[in-house]
LOMISE-247606 format. One record per residue (C-alpha): residue number from 1; z, x, y. Coordinates in Angstrom, 3 decimals. Layout:
residues N
(site NUM, (Z, X, Y)),
...
end
This chain:
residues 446
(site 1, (17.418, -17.755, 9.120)),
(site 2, (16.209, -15.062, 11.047)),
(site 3, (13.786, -13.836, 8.773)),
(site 4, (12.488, -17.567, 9.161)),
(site 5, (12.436, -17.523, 12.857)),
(site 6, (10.395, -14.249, 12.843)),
(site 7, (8.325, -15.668, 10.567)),
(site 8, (7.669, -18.563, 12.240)),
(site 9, (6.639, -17.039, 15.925)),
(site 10, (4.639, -14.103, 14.246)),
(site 11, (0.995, -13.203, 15.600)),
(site 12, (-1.794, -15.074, 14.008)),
(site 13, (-3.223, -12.139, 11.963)),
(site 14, (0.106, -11.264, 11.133)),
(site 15, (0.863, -14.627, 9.339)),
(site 16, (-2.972, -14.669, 8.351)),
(site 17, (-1.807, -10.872, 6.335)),
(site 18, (1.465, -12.877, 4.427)),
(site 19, (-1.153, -15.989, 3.366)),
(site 20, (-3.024, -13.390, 1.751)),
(site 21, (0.144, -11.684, 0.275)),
(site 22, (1.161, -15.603, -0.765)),
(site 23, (-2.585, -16.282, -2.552)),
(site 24, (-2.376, -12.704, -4.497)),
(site 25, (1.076, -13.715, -5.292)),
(site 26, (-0.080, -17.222, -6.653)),
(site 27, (-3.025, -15.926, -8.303)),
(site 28, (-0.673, -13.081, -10.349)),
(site 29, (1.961, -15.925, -11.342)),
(site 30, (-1.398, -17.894, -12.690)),
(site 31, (-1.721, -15.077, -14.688)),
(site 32, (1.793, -14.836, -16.245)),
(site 33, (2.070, -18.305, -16.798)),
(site 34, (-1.479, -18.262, -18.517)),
(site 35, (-0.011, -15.337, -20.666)),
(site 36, (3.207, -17.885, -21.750)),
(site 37, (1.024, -20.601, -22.702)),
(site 38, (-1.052, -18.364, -24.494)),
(site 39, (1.805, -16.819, -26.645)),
(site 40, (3.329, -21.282, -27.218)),
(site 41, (0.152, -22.034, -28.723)),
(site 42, (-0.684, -18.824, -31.251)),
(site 43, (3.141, -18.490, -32.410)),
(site 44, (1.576, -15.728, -35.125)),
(site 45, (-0.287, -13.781, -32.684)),
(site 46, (2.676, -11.789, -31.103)),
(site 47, (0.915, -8.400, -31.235)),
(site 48, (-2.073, -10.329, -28.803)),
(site 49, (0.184, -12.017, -26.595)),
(site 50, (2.489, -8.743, -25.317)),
(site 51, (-1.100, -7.399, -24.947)),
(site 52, (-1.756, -10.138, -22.514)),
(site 53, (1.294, -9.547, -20.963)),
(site 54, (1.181, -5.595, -20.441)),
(site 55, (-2.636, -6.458, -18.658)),
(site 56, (-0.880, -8.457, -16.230)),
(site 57, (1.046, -5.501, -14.685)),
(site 58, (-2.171, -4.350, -12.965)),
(site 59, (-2.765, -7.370, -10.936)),
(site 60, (1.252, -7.671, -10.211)),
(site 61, (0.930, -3.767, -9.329)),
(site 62, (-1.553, -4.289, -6.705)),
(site 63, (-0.231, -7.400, -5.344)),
(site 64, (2.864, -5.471, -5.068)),
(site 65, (1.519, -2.429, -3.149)),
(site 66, (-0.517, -5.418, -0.914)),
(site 67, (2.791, -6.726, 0.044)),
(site 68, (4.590, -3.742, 1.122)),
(site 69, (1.745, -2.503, 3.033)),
(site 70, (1.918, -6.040, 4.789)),
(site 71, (5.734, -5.344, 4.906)),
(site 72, (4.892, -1.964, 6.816)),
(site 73, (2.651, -3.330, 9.450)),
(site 74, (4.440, -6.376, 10.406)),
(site 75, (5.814, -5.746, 14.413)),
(site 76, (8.549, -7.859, 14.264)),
(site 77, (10.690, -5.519, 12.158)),
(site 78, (9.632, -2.629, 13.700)),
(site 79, (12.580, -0.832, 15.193)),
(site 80, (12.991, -0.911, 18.649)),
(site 81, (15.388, 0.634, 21.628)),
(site 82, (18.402, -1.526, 22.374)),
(site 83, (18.177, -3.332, 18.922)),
(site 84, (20.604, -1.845, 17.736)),
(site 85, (23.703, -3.307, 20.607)),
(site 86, (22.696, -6.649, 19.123)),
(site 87, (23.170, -6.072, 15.543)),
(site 88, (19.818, -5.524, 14.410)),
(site 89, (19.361, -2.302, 13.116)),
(site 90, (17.185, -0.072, 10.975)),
(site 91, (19.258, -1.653, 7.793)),
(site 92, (19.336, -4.527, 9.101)),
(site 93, (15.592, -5.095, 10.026)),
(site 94, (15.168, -3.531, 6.611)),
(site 95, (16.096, -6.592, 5.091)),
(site 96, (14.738, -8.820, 7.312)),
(site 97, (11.077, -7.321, 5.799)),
(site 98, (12.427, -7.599, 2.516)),
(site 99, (13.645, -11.349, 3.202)),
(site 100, (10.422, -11.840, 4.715)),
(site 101, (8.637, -10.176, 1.262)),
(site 102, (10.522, -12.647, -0.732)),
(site 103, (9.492, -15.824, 1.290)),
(site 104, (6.089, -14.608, 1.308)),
(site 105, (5.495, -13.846, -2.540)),
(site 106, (7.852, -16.675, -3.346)),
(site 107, (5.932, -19.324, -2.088)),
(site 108, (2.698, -18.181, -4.373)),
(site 109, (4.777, -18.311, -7.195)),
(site 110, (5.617, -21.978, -6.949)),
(site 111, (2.236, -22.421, -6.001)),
(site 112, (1.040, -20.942, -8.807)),
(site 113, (3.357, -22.816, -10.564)),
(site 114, (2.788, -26.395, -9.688)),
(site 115, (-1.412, -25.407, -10.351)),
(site 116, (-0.357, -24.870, -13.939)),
(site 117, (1.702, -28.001, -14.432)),
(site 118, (-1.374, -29.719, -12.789)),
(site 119, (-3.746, -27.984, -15.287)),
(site 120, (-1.418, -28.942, -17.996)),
(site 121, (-1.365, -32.796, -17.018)),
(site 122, (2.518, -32.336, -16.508)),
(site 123, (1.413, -33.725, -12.732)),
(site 124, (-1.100, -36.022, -13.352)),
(site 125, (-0.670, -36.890, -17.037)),
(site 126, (-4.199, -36.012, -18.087)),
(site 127, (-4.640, -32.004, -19.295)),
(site 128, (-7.700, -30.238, -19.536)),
(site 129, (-9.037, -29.548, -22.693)),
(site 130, (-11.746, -27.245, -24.541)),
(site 131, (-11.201, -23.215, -23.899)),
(site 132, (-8.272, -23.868, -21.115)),
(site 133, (-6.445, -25.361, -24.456)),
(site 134, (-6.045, -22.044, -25.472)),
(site 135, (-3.856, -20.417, -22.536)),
(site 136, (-2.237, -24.050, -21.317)),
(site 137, (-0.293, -25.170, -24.822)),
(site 138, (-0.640, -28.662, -23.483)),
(site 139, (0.904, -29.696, -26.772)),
(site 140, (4.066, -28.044, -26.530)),
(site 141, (7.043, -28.462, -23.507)),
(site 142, (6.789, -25.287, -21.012)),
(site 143, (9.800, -23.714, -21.101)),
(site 144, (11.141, -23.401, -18.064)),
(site 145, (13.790, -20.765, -18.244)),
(site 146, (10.956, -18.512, -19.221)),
(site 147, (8.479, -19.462, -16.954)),
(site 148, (11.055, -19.122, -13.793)),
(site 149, (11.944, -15.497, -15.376)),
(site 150, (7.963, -14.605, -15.236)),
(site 151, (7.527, -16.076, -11.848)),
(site 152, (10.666, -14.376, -10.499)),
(site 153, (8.845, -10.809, -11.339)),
(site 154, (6.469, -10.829, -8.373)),
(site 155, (9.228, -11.769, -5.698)),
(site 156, (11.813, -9.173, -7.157)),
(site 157, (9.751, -6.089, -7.342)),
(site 158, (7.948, -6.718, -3.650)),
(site 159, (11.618, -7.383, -2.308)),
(site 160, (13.165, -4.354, -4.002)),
(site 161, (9.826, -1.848, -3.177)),
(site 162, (9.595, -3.114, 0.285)),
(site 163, (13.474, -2.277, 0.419)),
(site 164, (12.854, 1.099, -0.562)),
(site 165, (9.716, 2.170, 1.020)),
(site 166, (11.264, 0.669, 4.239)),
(site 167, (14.991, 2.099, 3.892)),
(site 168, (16.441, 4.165, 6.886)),
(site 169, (15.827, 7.942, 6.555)),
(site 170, (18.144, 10.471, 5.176)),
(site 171, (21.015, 11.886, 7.588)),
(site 172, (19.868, 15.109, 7.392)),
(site 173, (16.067, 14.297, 8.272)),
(site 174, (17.213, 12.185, 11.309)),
(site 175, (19.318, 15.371, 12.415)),
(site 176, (16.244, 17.561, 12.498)),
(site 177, (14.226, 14.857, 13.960)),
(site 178, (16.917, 15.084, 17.153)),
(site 179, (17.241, 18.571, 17.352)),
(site 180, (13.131, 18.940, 17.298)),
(site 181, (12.746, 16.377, 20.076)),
(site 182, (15.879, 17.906, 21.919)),
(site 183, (14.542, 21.263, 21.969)),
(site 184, (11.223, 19.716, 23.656)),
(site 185, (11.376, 16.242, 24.702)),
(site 186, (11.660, 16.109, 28.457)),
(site 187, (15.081, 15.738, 30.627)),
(site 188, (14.507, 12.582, 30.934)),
(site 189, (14.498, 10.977, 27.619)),
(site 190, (17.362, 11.670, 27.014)),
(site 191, (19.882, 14.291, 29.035)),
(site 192, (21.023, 13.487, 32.290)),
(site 193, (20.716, 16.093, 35.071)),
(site 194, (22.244, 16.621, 38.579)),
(site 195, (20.769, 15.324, 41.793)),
(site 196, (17.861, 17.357, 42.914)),
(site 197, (17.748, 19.671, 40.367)),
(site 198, (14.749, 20.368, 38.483)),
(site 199, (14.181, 19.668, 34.798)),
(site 200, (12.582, 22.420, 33.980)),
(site 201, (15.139, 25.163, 35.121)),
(site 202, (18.191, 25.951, 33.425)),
(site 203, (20.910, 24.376, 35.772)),
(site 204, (23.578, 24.142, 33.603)),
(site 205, (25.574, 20.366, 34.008)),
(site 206, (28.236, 19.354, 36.399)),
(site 207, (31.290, 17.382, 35.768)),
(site 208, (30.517, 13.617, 35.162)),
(site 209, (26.810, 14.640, 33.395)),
(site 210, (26.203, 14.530, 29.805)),
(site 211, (25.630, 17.742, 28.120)),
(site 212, (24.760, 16.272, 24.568)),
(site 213, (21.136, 15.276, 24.486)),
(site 214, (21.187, 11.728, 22.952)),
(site 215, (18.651, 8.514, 23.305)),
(site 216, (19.651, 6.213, 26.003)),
(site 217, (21.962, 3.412, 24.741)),
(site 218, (23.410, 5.633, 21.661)),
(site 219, (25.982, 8.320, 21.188)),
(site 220, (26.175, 11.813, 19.879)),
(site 221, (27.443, 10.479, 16.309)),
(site 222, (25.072, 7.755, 16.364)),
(site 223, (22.865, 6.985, 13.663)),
(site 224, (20.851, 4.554, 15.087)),
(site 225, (17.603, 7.369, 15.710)),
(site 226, (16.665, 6.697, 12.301)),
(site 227, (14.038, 4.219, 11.328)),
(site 228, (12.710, 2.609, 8.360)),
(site 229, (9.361, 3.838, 8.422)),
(site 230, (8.965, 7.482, 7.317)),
(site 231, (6.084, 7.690, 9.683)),
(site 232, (6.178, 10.408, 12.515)),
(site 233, (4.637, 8.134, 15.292)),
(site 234, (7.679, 5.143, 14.389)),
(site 235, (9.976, 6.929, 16.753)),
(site 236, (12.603, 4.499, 18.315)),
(site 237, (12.700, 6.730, 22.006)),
(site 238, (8.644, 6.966, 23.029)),
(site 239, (9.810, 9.284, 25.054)),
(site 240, (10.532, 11.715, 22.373)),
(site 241, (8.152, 13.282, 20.620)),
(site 242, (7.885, 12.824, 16.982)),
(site 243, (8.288, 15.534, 14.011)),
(site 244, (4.483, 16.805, 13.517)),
(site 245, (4.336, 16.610, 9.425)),
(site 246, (2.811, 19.413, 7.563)),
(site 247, (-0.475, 18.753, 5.694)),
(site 248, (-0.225, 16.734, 2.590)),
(site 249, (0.354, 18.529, -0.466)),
(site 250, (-0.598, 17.939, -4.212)),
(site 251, (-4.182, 18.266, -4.344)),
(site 252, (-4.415, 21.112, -6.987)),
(site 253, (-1.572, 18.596, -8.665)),
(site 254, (-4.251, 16.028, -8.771)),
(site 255, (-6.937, 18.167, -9.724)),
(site 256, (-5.143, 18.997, -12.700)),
(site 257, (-4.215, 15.344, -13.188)),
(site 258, (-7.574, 14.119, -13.201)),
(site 259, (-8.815, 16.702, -14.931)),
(site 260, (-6.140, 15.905, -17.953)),
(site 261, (-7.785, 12.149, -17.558)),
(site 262, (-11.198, 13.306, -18.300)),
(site 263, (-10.172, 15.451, -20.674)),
(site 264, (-8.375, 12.951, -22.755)),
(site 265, (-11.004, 10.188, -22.084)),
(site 266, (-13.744, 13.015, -24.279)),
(site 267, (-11.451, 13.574, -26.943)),
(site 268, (-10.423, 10.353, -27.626)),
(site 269, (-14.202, 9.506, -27.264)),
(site 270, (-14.797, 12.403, -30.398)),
(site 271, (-12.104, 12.050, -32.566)),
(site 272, (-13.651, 9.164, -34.617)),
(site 273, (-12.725, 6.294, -35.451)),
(site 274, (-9.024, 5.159, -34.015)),
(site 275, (-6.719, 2.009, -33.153)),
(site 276, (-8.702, -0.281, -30.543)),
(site 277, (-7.472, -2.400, -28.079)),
(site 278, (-8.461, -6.260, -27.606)),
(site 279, (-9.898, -6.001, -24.324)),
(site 280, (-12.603, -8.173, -23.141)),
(site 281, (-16.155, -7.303, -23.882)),
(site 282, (-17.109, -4.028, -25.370)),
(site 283, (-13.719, -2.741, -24.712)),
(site 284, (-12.493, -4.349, -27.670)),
(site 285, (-13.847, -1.600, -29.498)),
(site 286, (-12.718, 1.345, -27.398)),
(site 287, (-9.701, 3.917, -28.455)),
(site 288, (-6.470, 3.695, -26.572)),
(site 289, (-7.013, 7.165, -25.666)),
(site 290, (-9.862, 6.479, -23.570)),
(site 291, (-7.826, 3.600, -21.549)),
(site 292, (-4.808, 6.694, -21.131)),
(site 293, (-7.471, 8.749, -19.851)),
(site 294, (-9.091, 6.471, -17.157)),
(site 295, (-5.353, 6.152, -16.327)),
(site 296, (-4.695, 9.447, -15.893)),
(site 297, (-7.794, 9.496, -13.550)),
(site 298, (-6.887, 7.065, -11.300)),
(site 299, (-3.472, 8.517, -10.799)),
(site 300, (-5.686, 11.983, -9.791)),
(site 301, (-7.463, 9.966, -7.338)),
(site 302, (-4.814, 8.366, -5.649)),
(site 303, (-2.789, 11.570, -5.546)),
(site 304, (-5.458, 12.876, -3.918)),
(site 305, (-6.684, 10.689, -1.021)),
(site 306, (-3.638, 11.893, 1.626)),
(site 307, (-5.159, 15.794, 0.917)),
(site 308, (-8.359, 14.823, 0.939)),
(site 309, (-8.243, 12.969, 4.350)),
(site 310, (-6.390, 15.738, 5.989)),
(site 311, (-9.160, 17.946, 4.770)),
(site 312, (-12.051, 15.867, 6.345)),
(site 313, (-10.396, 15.982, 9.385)),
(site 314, (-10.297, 19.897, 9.129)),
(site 315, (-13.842, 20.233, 8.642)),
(site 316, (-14.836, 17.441, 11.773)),
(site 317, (-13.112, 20.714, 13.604)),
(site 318, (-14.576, 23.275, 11.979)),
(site 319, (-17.234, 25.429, 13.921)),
(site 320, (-16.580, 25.199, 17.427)),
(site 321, (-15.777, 21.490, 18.225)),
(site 322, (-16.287, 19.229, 20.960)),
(site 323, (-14.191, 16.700, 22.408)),
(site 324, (-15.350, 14.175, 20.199)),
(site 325, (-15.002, 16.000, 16.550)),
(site 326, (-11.721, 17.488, 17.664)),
(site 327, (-10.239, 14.313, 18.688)),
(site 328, (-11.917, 12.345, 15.139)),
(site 329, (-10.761, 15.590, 13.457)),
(site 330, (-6.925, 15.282, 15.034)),
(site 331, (-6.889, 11.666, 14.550)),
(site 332, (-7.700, 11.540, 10.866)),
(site 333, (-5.100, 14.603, 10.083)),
(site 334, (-2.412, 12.713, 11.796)),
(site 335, (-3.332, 9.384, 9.304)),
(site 336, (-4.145, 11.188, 6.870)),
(site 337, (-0.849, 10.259, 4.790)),
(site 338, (-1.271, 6.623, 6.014)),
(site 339, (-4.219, 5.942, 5.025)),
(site 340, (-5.294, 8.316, 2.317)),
(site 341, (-3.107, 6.924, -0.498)),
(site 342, (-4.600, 3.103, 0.010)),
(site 343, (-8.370, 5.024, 0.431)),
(site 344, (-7.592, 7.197, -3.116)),
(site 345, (-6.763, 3.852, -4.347)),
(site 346, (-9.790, 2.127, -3.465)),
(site 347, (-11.543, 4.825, -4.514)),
(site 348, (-10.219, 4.696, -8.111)),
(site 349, (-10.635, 1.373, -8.232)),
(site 350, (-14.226, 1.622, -7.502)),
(site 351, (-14.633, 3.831, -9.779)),
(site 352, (-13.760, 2.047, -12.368)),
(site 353, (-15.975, -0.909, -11.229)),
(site 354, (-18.724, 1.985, -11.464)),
(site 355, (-17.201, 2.800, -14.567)),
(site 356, (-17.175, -0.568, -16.064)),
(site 357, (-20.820, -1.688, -14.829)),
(site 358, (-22.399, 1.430, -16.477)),
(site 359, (-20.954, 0.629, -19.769)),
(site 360, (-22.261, -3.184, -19.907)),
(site 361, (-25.600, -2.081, -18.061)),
(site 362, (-28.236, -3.846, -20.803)),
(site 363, (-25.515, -6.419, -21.944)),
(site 364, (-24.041, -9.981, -20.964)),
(site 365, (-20.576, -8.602, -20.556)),
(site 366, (-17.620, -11.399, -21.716)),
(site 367, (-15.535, -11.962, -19.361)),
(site 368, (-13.643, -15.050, -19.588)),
(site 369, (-11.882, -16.367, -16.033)),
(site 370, (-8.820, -15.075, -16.805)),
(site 371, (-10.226, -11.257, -16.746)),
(site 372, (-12.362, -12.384, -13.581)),
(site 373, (-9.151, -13.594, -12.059)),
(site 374, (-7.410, -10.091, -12.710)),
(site 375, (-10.602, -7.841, -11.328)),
(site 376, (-10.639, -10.078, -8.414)),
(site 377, (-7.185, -9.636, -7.665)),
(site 378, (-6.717, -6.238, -8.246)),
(site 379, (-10.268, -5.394, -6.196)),
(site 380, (-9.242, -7.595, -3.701)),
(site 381, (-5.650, -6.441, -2.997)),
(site 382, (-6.564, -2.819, -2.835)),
(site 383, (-9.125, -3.308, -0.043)),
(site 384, (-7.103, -5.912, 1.906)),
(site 385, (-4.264, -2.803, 1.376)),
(site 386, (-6.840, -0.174, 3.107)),
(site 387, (-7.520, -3.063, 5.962)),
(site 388, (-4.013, -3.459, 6.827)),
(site 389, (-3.359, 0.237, 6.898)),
(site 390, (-5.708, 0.631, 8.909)),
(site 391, (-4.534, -1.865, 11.641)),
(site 392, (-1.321, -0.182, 10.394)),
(site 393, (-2.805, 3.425, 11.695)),
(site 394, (-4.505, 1.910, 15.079)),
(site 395, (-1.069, -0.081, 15.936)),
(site 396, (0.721, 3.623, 15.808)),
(site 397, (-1.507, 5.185, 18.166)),
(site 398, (-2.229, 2.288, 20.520)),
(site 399, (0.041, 4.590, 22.977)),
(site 400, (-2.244, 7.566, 22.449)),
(site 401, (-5.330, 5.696, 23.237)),
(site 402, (-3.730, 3.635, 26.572)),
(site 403, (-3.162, 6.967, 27.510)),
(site 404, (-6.326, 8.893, 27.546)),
(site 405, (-8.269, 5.411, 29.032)),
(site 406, (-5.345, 6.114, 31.934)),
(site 407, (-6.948, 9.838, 32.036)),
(site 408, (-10.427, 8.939, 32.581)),
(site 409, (-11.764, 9.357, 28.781)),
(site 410, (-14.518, 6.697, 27.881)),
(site 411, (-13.854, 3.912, 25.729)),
(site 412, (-17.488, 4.811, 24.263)),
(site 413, (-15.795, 8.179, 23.280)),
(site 414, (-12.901, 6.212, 21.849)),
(site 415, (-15.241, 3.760, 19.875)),
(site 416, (-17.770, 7.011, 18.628)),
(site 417, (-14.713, 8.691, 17.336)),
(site 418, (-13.798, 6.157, 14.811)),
(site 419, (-17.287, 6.216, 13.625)),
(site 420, (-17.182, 9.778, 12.911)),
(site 421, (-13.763, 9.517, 11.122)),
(site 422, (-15.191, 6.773, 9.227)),
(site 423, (-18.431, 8.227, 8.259)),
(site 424, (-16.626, 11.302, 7.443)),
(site 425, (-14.424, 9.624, 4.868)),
(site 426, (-17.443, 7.907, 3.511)),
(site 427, (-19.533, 11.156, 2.879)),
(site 428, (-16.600, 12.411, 0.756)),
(site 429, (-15.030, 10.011, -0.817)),
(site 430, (-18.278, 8.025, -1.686)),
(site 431, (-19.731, 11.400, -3.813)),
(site 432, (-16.578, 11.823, -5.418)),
(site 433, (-15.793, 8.621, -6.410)),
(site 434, (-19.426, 8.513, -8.066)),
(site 435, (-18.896, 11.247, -9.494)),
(site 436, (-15.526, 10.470, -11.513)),
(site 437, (-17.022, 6.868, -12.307)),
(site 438, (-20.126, 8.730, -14.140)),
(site 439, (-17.656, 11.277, -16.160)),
(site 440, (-15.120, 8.642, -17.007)),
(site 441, (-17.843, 6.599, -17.953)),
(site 442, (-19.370, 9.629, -19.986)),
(site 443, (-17.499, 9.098, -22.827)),
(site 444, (-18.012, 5.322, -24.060)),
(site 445, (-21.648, 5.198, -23.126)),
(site 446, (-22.849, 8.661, -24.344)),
end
């Protein structure tokens, strides 16, 4: 019920972010039903159907990682000071988001549903016919056991990963996080000194004054400083500053991944003839080897974004920086682990795009509207992913940026800065995403 009341009185653009999280949803259980009608009408063709089946998990995998980045961003189950007196704390709000996940992806899934028994005549009594035939078995009873247990796989993994990403952090990383902010928060967020003392000198407490340094409204013991978001800036006290995090690690990991992927891609390429998979178009030629390898790419490129954005912001303040390339620079080191995993993400979806367009360049390619379906959900969940983590980043800072308009800095500075961070991440990733598209494309057209 209360995951139904927040819901309800959510911000426009927040409930315009869980429509687009239901249509991804709908258009993914389309896609599994599609597969179940395909495998009732060619009983013998087992071998095609689980191959049907396994290419759904890329459009279920992205509309996944759509709704837990819509899970992330949403306000209302953002943890807040005082919550916690009236029951609604960081596990609690927790699964209010994962509630909320479940309504959300639920809702496609019937949708997508009751569009199939419409396509099917079920409805209406009159089914289409010709090549929808094929994937609707109009001739044969759906089974609905089986089609429930397919439309049920959306709803359960966003729930469950939304759970997870979302969970309260460790004890022993909220303990740190106190001690860090006790050692140099001010007095006043969160120790109590005596009357006309100064905070800044070392007069030790009276009777009647807390010695403990703990967050107004909680207790030494408390656990109730932890939050669900393992962000630095989603700090319950803003009057505490939060944990800088180190610089994101694992680029020569993802080097070496996406290296591997290329690597694999050429020798599967050279080995001669081997076991092809019945993709659409040309690919139904292709090794498996080659498919491995642009896998192993795109898990390179994904590892890679968080590093890679923390090194553009390094270079915007390299060589003697102004105002303006040290605040872009600052900015984009402090997002860099928000935003770089969606951006490597994008990035390795474009590439294979790139990849993909290179290798029917000359050619009608044949996609049917079931493949068109799947690139258009997959394409468009990964971008609406970057959008929302990027109202995601500028939601986290909107303190920050009150604060230097209340110091006198321009909003023109403010507005010039995102332009450099953005232009920055363009001139990097842009090169390097052509770049892996040409290699991983290398192999199948050379």
């Amino acid at each position: 019920m209360l995951a139904l009341r927040l819901a309800r009185g959510a911000h426009p653009l927040v409930q315009l972010r869980r429509l687009l999280v239901t249509a991804a949803a709908a258009g993914t259980g389309f896609l599994l039903l599609c597969t179940l009608g395909y495998a009732m009408a060619h009983p013998d063709a087992s071998a095609r159907s689980v191959l049907r089946l396994a290419w759904c998990v890329a459009p279920m995998a992205a509309t996944v990682y759509f709704a837990v980045a819509v899970a992330r961003s949403d306000p209302g189950t953002r943890p807040r000071p005082g919550l916690s007196a009236i029951g609604l704390g960081p596990v609690r709000l927790m699964a209010v988001s994962a509630v909320t996940t479940a309504l959300s992806t639920t809702l496609g899934s019937m949708l997508a549903l009751l569009f199939f028994l419409h396509l099917r005549g079920d409805l209406t009594g009159m089914p289409f016919d010709g090549a929808a035939a094929e994937f609707l078995a109009t001739d044969q009873p759906l089974p609905l056991p089986g089609a429930l247990t397919l439309l049920a796989l959306v709803p359960l993994a966003a729930s469950v990963t939304s759970a997870l990403v979302l969970r309260p952090r460790g004890e022993k990383q909220a303990r740190m996080s106190s001690a860090y902010s006790t050692a140099g928060a001010s007095p006043t967020a969160g120790t109590t000194t005596t009357a006309g003392a100064s905070p800044t000198t070392g007069t030790p407490p009276t009777a009647g004054t807390d010695s403990t340094s703990t967050a107004p409204g909680t207790s030494a013991d408390s656990p109730t400083s932890t939050t669900p978001h393992d962000l630095p800036a989603e700090s319950l006290d803003p009057q505490r500053p939060a944990v800088p995090q180190p610089a994101p690690g694992g680029l020569p990991w993802s080097v070496a991944v996406l290296a591997a992927g290329l690597a694999v891609e050429m020798y599967a390429s050279r080995s001669g003839p081997a076991h092809g998979l019945a993709l659409p178009g040309r690919f139904a030629d292709g090794p498996a080897g080659v498919l491995a390898g642009w896998t192993l790419t795109a898990m390179g490129l994904v590892l890679a974004g968080p590093a890679i954005t923390y090194l553009c912001g390094w270079l915007l303040q390299a060589v003697r920086p102004g105002a303006l390339r040290l605040l872009a620079g600052r900015v984009l080191q402090e997002e860099a682990r928000r935003i770089g995993q969606p951006l490597g993400v994008v990035c390795a979806v474009a590439s294979g795009a790139y990849a993909t367009a290179a290798l029917y360049a000359g050619a009608r390619p044949s996609f049917g509207p079931l493949s068109t379906l799947g690139a258009l959900l997959v394409t468009g969940c990964t971008v609406a992913t970057l959008v929302t983590a990027a109202v995601e980043a500028r939601q986290a800072r909107a303190e920050t940026t009150a604060a230097l308009l209340r110091l006198g800095a321009p909003a023109t500075m403010l507005r010039s800065a995102a332009l450099l961070r953005a232009g920055a991440l363009v001139a990097v990733f842009a090169p390097l995403t052509w770049a892996v598209a040409e290699l991983a494309a290398m192999p199948l057209t050379g």
